[in-house]
C-alpha positions in Angstrom: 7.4 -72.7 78.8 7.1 -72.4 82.4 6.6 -68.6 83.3 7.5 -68.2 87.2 5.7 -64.5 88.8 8.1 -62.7 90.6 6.4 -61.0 93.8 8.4 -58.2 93.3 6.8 -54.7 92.8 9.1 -54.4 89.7 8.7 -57.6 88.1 11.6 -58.3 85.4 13.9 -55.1 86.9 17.7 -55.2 87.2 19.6 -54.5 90.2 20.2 -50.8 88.3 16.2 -50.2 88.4 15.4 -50.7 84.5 13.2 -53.4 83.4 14.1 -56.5 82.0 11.8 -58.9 80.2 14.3 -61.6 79.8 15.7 -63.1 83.3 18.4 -65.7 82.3 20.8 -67.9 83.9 22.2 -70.8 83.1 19.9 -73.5 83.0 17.4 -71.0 84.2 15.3 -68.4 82.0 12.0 -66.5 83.3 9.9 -63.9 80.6 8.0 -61.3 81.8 4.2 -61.7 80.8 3.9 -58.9 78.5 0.1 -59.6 77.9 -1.1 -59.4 81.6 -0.7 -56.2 83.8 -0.5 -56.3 87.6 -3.2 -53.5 87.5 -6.3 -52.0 88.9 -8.7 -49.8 86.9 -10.2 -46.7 88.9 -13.3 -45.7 87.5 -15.2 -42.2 88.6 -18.5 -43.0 87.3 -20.8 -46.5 86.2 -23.2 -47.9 84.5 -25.8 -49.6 86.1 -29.2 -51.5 84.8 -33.0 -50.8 85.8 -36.2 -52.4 84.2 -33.5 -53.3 81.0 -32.6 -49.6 81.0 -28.9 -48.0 81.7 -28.5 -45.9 83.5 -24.7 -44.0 84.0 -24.3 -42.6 87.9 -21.4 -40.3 88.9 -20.0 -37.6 86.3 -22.9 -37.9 83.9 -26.1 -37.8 85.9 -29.8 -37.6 85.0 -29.2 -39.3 81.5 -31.1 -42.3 80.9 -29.3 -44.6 78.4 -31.8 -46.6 76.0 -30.8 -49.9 74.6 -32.0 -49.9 71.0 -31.7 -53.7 69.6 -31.5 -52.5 66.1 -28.5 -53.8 64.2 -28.6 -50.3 62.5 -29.9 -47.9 65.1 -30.3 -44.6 63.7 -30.5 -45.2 60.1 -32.7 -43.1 58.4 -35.0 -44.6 55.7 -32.0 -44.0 53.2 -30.1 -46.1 55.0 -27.2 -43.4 56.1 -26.9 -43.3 59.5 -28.2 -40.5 61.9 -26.5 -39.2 65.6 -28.9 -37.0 66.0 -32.5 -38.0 66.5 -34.8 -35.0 66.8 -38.7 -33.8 67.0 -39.8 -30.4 68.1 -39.3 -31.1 72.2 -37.3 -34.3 72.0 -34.3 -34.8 71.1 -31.9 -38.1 71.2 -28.1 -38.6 70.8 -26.6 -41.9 69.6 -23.5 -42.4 72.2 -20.7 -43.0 70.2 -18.7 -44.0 72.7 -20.5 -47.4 72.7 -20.3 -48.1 68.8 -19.7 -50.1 67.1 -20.4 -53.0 69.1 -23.6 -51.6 70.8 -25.8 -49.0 69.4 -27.3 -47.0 72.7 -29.6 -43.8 72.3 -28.9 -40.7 75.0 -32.3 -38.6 76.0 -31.5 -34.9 76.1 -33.7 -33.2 78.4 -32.0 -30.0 78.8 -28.7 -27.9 78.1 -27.0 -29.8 81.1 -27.8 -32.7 79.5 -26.2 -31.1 76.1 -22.9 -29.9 77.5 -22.9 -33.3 79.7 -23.4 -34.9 76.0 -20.9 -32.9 74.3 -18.4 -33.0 77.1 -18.3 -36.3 77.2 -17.9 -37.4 73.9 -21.7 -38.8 73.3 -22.3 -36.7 70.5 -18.4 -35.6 68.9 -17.3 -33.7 65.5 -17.4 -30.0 65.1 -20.7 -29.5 63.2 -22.2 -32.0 65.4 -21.6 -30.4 68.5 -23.1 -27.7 67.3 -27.0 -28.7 66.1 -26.3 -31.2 69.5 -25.8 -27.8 71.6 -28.6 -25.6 69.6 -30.8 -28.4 70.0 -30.3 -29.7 73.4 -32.2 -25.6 74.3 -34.3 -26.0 71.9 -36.0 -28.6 73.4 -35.9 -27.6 77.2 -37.4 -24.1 76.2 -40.4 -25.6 74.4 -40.9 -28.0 77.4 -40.1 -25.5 79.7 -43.1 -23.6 81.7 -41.9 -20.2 81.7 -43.8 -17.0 83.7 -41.3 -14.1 82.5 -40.9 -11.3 80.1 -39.4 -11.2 76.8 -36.7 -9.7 78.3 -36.4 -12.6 80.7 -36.7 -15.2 78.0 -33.6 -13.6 75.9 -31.7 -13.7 79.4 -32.5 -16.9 79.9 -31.5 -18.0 76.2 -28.1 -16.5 75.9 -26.8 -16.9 79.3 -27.9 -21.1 78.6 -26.2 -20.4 75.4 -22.7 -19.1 76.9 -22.9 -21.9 79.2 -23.0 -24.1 76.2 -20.2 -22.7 74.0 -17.7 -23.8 77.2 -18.2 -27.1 76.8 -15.4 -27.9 73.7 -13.2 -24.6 73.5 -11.8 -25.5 70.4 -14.1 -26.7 67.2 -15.3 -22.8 66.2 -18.9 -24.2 65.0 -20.2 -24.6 68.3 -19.3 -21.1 69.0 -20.4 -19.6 65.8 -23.7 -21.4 66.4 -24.0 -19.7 69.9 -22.8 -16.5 68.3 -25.7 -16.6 65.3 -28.7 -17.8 68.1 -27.4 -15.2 70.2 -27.8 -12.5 67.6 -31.1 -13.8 66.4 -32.9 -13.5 70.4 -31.2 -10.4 70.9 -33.0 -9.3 67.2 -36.1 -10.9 68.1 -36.7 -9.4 71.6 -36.6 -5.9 70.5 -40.1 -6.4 69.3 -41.7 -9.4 70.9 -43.7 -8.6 74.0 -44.0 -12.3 74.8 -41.7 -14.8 76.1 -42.9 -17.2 73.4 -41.9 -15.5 71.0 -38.6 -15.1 71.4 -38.7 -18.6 72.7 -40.2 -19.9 69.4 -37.8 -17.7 66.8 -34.5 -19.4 69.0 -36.5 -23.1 68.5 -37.4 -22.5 64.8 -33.7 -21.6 64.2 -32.1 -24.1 66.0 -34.1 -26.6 63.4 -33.2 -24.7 60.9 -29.5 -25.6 61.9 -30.2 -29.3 61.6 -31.8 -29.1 57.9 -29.0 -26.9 56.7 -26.1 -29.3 57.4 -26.8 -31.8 55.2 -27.4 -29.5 52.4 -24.3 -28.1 53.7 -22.8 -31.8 53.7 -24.0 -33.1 50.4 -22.6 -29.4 48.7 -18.8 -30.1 50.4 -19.3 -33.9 48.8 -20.2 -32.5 44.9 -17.3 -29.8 45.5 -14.9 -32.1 46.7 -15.5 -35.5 44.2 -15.3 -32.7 41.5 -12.2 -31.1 42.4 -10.3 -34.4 43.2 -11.7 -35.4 39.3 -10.1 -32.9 37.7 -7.2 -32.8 39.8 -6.3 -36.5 39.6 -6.5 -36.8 35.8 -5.2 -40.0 34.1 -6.5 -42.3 36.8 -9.8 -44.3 36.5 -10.6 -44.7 40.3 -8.7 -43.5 43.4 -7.9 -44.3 47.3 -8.2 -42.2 49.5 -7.0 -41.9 53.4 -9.1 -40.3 56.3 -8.1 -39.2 59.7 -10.6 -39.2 62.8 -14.3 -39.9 61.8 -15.8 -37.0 59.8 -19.1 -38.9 58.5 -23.1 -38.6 59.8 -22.1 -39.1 63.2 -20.3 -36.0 63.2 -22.9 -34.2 61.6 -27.1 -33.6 61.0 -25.8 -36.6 58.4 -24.1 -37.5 55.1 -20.5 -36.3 56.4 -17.6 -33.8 55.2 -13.8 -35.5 54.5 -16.3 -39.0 54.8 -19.4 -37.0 52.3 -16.2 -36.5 49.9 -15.3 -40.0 50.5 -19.1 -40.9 49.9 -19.6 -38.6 46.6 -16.7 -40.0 45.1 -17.9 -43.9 45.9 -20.9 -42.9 44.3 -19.8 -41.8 40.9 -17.7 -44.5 40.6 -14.8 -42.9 41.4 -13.5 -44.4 44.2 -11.2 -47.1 44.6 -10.6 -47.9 48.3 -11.0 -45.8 51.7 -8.2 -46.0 54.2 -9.4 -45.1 57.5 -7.0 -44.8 60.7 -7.8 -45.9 64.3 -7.3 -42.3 65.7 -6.1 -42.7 69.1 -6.3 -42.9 71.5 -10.3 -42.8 71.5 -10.4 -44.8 68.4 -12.9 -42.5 66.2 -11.3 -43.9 63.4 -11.8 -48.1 64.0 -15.1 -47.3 65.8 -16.6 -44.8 63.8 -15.5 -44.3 60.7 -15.0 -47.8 60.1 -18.8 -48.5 61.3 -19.6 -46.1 58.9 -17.9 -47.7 55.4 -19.0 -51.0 56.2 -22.6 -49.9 56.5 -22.6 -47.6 53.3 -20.6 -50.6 52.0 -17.8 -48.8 51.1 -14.6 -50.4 49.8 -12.0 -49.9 53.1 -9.2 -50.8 54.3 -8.4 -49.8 58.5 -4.8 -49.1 59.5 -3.1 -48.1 62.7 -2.1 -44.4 62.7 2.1 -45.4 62.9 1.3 -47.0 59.3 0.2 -44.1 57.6 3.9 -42.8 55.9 4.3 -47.0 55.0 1.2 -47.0 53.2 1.8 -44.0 51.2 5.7 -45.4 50.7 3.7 -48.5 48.9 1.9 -45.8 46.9 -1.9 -47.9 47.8 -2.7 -43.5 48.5 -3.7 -40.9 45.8 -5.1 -38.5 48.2 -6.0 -37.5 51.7 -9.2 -36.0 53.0 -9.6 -34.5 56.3 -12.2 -32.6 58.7 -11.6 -29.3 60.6 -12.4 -28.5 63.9 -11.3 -24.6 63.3 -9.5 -22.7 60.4 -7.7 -19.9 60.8 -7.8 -16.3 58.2 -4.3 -17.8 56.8 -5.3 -21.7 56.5 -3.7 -23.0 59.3 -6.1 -26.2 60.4 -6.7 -27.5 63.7 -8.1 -31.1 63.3 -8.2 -34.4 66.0 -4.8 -35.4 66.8 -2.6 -37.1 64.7 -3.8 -35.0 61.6 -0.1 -33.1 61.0 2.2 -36.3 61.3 -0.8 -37.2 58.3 -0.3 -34.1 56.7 3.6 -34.2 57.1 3.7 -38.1 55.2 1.6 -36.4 52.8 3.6 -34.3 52.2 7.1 -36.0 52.2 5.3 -38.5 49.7 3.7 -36.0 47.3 0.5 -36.7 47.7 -2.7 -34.3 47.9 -3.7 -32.9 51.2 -7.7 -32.0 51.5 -9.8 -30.1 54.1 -13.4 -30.6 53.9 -15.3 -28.3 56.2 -18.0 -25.9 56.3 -17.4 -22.6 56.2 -18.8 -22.2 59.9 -15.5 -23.9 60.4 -13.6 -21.1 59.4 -12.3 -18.3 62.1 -11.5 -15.2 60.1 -10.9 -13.2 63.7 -7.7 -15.2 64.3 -5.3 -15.0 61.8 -2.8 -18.5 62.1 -3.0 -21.7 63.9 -0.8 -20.3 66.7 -4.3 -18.5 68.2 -6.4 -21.4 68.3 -6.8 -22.9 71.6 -6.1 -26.5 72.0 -7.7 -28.8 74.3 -6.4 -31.2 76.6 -7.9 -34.5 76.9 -8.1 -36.9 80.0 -4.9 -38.8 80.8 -7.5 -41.7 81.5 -7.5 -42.0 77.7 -3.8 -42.8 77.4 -3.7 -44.8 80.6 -6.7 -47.1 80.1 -7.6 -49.2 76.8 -11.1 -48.3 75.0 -10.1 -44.7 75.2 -10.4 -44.1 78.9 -12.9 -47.3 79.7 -10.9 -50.1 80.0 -8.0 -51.8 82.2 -5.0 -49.9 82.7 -2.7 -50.5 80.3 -0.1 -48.0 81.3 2.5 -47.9 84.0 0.8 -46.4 87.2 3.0 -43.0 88.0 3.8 -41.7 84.2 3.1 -38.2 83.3 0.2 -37.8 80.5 0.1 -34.8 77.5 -3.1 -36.4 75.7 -4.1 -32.8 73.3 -7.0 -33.5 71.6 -5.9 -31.5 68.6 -3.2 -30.7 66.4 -2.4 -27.6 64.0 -1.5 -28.4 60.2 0.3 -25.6 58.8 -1.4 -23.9 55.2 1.4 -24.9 53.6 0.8 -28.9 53.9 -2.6 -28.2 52.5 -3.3 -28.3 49.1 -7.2 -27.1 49.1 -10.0 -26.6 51.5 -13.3 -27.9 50.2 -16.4 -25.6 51.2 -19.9 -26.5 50.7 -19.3 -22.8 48.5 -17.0 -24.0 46.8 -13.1 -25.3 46.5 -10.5 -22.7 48.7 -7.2 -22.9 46.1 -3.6 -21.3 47.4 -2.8 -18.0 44.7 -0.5 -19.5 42.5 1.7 -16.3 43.2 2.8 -17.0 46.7 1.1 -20.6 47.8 -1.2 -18.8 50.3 -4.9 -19.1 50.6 -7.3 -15.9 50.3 -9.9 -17.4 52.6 -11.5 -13.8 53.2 -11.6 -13.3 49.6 -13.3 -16.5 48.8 -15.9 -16.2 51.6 -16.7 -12.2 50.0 -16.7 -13.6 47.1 -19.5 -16.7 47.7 -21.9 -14.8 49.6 
């Protein structure tokens, strides 16, 4: 086929404005190229190389990008994989926005480099964000040469530390984090008389944070496998879907919907894992599907428009989510995408899990209508690779890109805590979150 270009600034449109891919007349036909766009990509920021080194200039500045040539960068000796690479005064995040096809450590120097980090989607998932954030001060205070007061020190501390709760509004472990460190310097300084100690009590901690998650993780994976055990009776192994990544790169390690997913694979339990892509940044065909082939997991990905089809062919028993934030009443807010999930689920009969700490859970806000939702960049929807790529979009449309959606209690059929499994009352189908979190300490 001969395909003519047509110099026209609306290639393929009718007289009436409205575009036409097939131009026919007789004995003449012309098809738009649907696979080419007329395009140009606007970047505001770049990569470039020094001595073998990236290193990314405008929006992101003073972070040096090292190349790390190992086909597994960041695996521990166990072989899971690790985001977050820490010793007392270093600390280095695995940019995820690379994976899978490169594997690129981030230096954090400071809390500007953290909230940089965070903000831009190096480091991502709600518990993640969190140890990234703690962590990020931890290290520029014990590399910081300080001359002050106590007094100075705990200023110093929590005004970094509100500067570092702004950077995601809405996943509630960064801000329960901030809210716990804040607490503990205010505690500290009412005795210390030197700056290093309250500036060793925040570092000490901050670690702390990091070693708790995977406990934390590991608990939510024995909770969850044993729950979905009993609760799936009469079948020898199940599938399972996921939504967004969930796994050790959103967390210290080990995962929470994906350290479910992992628990069950390693009793024997588990049939397949269905992962989505999770547009439009694609934490689902990046991430979580980098993270089942390395465990080697049995998995199957699928867009996110193929989720209801899939569970029409009945090839899903269950579904296993993270949380960003949980409200008092249950309501979820989780990467978008998660409620058409939960609705298929739904519609289909099939069980709807929440796997989340319970750092994750908001008891000051009382539904899902409180939780504040953030918007993403409309580069995300215009350009391929999330933001990164060619323009794939029309130039001039309008752009709502939320990052998250709400899933209503009522679609949910559990949440699974690292305390335990949150149940609805049989009397009215509600959850008694407050109840259950009395009830574990």
């Amino acid at each position: 086929m001969s395909v003519e270009a047509n110099g026209s600034s609306a290639a393929g449109a009718t007289a009436g404005g409205s575009l036409q891919s097939i131009c026919y007349e007789r004995g003449s036909l012309r098809l738009l190229d649907q696979t080419e766009e007329n395009v140009q990509m606007q970047s505001d920021g770049c990569l470039i190389t020094i001595n073998g080194k990236l290193i990314q200039m405008g929006r992101t500045p003073r972070m040096l990008l090292e190349a790390n040539g190992s086909s597994a960068a960041g695996a521990t000796a166990g072989g899971s994989l690790q985001s977050i690479c820490y010793e007392r005064g270093s600390l280095r995040l695995l940019d995820q926005r690379k994976l899978p096809l490169e594997t690129v450590y981030l230096d954090v120097k400071d809390s500007t480099d953290g909230w940089t980090a965070i903000r831009d989607m190096v480091v991502r998932g709600a518990p993640a964000i969190a140890i990234a954030a703690a962590l990020s001060l931890a290290v520029e205070v014990c590399n910081h040469d300080f001359n002050g007061t106590s007094e100075d020190a705990s200023s110093l501390l929590i005004k970094k530390l509100e500067y570092l709760v702004s950077s995601r509004p809405t996943a509630v472990n960064l801000s329960d984090a901030v809210e716990k460190l804040r607490s503990l310097v205010l505690k500290t300084v009412e005795t210390a008389t030197e700056a290093k100690t309250v500036f060793q009590a925040y570092i000490d901690a901050a670690e702390t944070m990091l070693i708790d998650d995977v406990a934390s993780n590991k608990a939510i994976g024995f909770h969850g496998a044993k729950h979905l055990r009993s609760n799936l009776e009469g079948l020898e192994k199940i599938s399972v879907l996921t939504h967004c990544n969930t796994g050790s790169l959103a967390t210290a390690g080990y995962g929470t919907a994906l350290g479910v997913i992992r628990a069950l694979q390693s009793e024997g339990f588990l049939e397949k894992a269905f992962c989505t892509e999770t547009r439009p940044f694609n934490q689902g065909s990046r991430l979580t599907a980098f993270e089942l082939v390395h465990d080697q997991i049995p998995a199957t990905l699928i867009a996110d428009s193929a989720v209801a089809a899939l569970m029409k062919a009945g090839h899903v028993n269950a579904v296993i989510v993270g949380a960003d934030r949980i409200a008092a009443n249950g309501d979820t807010a989780n990467k978008i995408g998660t409620y058409n999930v939960a609705i298929a689920a739904f519609h289909h009969g099939i069980q709807f899990y929440v796997a989340a700490p319970i750092t994750s859970i908001d008891l000051s806000i009382s539904s899902g209508e409180q939780i504040v939702i953030e918007e993403r960049s409309a580069k995300e929807l215009l350009h391929s690779d999330g933001g990164r790529g060619k323009q794939v979009a029309a130039s001039g449309i309008s752009v709502w890109n939320p990052a998250f959606d709400v899933t209503p209690a009522r679609l949910i059929t559990a949440i699974i805590t690292e305390k335990g499994v949150i149940i609805k009352k049989a009397s009215d189908e509600a959850f008694d979150i407050k109840g259950f979190i009395e009830t574990a300490k």
